[in-house]
Biotite code that builds the C-alpha atoms (Angstrom):
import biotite.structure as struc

atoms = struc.array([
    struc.Atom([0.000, 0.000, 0.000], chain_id="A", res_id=1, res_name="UNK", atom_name="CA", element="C"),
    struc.Atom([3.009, 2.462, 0.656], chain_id="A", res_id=2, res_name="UNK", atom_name="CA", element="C"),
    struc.Atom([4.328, 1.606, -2.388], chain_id="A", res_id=3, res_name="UNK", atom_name="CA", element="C"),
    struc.Atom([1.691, 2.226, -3.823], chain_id="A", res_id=4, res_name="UNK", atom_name="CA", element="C"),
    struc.Atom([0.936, 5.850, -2.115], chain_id="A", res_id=5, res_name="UNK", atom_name="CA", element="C"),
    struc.Atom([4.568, 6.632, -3.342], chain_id="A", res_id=6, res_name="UNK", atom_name="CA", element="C"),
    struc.Atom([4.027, 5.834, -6.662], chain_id="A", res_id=7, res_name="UNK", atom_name="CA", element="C"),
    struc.Atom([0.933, 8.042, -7.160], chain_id="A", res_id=8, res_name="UNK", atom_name="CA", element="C"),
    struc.Atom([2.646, 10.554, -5.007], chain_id="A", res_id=9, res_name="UNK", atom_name="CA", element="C"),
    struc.Atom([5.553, 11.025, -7.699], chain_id="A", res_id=10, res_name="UNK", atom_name="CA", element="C"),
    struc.Atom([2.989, 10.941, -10.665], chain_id="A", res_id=11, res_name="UNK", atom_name="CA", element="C"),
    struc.Atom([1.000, 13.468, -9.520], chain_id="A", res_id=12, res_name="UNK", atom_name="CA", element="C"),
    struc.Atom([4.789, 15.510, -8.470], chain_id="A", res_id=13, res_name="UNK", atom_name="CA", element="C"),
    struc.Atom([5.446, 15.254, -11.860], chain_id="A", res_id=14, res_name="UNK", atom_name="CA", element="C"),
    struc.Atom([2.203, 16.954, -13.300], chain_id="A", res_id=15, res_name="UNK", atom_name="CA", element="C"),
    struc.Atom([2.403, 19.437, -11.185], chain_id="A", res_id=16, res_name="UNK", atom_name="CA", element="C"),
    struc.Atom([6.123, 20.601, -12.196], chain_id="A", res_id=17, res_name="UNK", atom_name="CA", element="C"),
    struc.Atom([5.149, 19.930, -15.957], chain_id="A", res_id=18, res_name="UNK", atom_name="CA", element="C"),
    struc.Atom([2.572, 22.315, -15.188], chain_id="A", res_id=19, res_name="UNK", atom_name="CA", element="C"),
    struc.Atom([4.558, 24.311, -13.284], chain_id="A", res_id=20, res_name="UNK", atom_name="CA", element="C"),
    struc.Atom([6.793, 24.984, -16.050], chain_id="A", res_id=21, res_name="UNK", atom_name="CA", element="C"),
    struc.Atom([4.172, 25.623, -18.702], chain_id="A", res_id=22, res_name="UNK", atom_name="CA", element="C"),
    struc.Atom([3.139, 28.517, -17.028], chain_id="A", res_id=23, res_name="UNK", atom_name="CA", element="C"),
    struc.Atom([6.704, 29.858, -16.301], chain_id="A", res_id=24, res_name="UNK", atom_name="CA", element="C"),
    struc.Atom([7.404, 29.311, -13.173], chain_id="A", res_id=25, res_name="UNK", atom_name="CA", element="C"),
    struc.Atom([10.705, 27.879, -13.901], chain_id="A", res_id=26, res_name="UNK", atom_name="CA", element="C"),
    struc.Atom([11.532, 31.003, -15.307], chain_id="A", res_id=27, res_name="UNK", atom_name="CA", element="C"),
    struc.Atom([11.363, 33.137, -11.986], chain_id="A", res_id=28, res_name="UNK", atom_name="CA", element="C"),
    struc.Atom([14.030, 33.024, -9.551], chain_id="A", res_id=29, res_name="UNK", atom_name="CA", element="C"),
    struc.Atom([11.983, 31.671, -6.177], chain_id="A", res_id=30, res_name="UNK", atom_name="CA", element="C"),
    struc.Atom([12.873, 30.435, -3.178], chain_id="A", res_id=31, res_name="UNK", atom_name="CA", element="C"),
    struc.Atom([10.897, 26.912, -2.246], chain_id="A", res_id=32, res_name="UNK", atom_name="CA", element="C"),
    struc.Atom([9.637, 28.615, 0.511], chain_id="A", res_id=33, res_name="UNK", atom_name="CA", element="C"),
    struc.Atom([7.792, 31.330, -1.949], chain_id="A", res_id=34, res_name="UNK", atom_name="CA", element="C"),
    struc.Atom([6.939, 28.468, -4.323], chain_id="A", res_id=35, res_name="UNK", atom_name="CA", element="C"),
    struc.Atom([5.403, 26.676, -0.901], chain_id="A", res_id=36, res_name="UNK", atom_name="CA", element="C"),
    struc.Atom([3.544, 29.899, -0.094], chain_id="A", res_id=37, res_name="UNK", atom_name="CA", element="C"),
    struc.Atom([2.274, 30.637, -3.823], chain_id="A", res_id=38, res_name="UNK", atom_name="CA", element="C"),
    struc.Atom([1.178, 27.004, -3.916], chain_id="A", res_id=39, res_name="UNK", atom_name="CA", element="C"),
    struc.Atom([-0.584, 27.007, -1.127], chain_id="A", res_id=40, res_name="UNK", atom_name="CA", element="C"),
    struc.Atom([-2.608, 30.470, -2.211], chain_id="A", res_id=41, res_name="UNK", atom_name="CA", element="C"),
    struc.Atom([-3.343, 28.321, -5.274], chain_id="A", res_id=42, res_name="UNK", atom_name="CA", element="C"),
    struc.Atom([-4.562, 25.739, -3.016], chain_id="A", res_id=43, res_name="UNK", atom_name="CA", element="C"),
    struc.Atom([-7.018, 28.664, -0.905], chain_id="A", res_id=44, res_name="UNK", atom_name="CA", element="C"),
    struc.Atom([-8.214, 29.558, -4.795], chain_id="A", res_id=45, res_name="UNK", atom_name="CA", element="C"),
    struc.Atom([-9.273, 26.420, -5.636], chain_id="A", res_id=46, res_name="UNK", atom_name="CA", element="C"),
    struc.Atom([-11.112, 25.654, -2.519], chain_id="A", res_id=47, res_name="UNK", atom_name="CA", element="C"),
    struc.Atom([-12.901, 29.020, -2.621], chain_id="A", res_id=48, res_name="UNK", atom_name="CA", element="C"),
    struc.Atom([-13.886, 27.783, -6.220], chain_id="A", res_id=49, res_name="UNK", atom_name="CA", element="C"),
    struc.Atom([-12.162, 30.781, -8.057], chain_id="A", res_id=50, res_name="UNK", atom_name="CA", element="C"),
    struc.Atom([-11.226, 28.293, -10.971], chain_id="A", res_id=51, res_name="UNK", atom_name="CA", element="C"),
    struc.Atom([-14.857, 26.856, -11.620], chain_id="A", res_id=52, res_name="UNK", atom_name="CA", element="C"),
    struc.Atom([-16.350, 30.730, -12.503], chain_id="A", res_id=53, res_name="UNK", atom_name="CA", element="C"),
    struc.Atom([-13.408, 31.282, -14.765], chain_id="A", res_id=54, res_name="UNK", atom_name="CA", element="C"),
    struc.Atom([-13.287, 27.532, -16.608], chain_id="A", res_id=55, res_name="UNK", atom_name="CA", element="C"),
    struc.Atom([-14.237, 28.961, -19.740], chain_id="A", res_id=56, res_name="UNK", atom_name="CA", element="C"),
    struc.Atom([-11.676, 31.906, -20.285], chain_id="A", res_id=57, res_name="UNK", atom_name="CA", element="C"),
    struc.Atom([-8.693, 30.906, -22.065], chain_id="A", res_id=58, res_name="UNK", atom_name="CA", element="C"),
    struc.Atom([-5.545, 30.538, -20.188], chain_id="A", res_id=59, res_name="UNK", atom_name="CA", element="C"),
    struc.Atom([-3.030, 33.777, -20.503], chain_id="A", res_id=60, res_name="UNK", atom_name="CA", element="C"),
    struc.Atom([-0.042, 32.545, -22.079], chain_id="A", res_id=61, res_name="UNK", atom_name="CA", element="C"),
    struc.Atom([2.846, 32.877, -19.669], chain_id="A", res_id=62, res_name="UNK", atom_name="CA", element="C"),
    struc.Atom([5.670, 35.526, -19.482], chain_id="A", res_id=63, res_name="UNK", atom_name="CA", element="C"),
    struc.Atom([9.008, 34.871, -19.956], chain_id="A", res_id=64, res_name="UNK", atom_name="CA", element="C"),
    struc.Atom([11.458, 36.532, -17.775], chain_id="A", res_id=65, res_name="UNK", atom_name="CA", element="C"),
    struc.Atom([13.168, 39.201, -19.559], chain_id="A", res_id=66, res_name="UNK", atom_name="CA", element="C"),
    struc.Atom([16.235, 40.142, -19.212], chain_id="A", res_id=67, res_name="UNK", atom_name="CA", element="C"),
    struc.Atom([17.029, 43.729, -17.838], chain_id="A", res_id=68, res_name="UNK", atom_name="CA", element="C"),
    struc.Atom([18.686, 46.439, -20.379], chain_id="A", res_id=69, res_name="UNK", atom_name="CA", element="C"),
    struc.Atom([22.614, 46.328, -20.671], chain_id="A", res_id=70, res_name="UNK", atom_name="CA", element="C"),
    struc.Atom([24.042, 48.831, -18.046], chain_id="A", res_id=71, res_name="UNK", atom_name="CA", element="C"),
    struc.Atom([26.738, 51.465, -19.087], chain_id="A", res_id=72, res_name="UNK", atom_name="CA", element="C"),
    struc.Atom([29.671, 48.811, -17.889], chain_id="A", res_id=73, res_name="UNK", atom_name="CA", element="C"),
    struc.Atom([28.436, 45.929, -20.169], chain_id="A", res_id=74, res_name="UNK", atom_name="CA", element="C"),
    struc.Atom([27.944, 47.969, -23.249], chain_id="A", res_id=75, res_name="UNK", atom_name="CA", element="C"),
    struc.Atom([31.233, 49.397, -22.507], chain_id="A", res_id=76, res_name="UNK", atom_name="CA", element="C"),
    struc.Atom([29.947, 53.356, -21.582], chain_id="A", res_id=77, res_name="UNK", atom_name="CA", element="C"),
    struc.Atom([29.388, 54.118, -24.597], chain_id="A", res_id=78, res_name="UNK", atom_name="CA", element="C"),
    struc.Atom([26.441, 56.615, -25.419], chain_id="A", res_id=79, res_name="UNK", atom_name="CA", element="C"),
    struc.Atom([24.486, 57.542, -28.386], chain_id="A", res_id=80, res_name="UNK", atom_name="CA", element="C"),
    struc.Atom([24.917, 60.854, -29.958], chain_id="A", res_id=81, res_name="UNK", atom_name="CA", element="C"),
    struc.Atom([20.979, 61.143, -30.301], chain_id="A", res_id=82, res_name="UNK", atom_name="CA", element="C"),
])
């Protein structure tokens, strides 16, 4: 029965972090801790039934992390003459 438990324990790990990085979480730089506490305001969403009322919108497609504009020292100081 353990084994069992375990088993459907890592197959339902799995979907989850598929999931997980479908909608970009992978991309952001968080702590488990803040992963722990955003997945368990996911979990408070769901119970409240947030999801049901908004089943039929389409999912927003996720962001990808961008990366900040060079600084002065990476593009060597240089400015333009505009």
């Amino acid at each position: 029965m353990n084994d069992e438990l375990a088993q459907s324990n890592a197959r339902e790990g799995e979907r989850i972090g598929r999931l997980a990085v479908e909608a970009g979480l992978a991309d952001l730089e968080l702590s488990d801790h803040e992963l722990l506490t955003g997945f368990g305001k996911l979990r408070e969403l769901a119970i409240a039934g947030e999801f049901k009322s908004s089943a039929a919108k389409p999912l927003p497609s996720p962001r990808r992390a961008q990366a900040p504009p060079p600084s002065a020292s990476q593009t060597g100081g240089q400015r333009s003459a505009a």
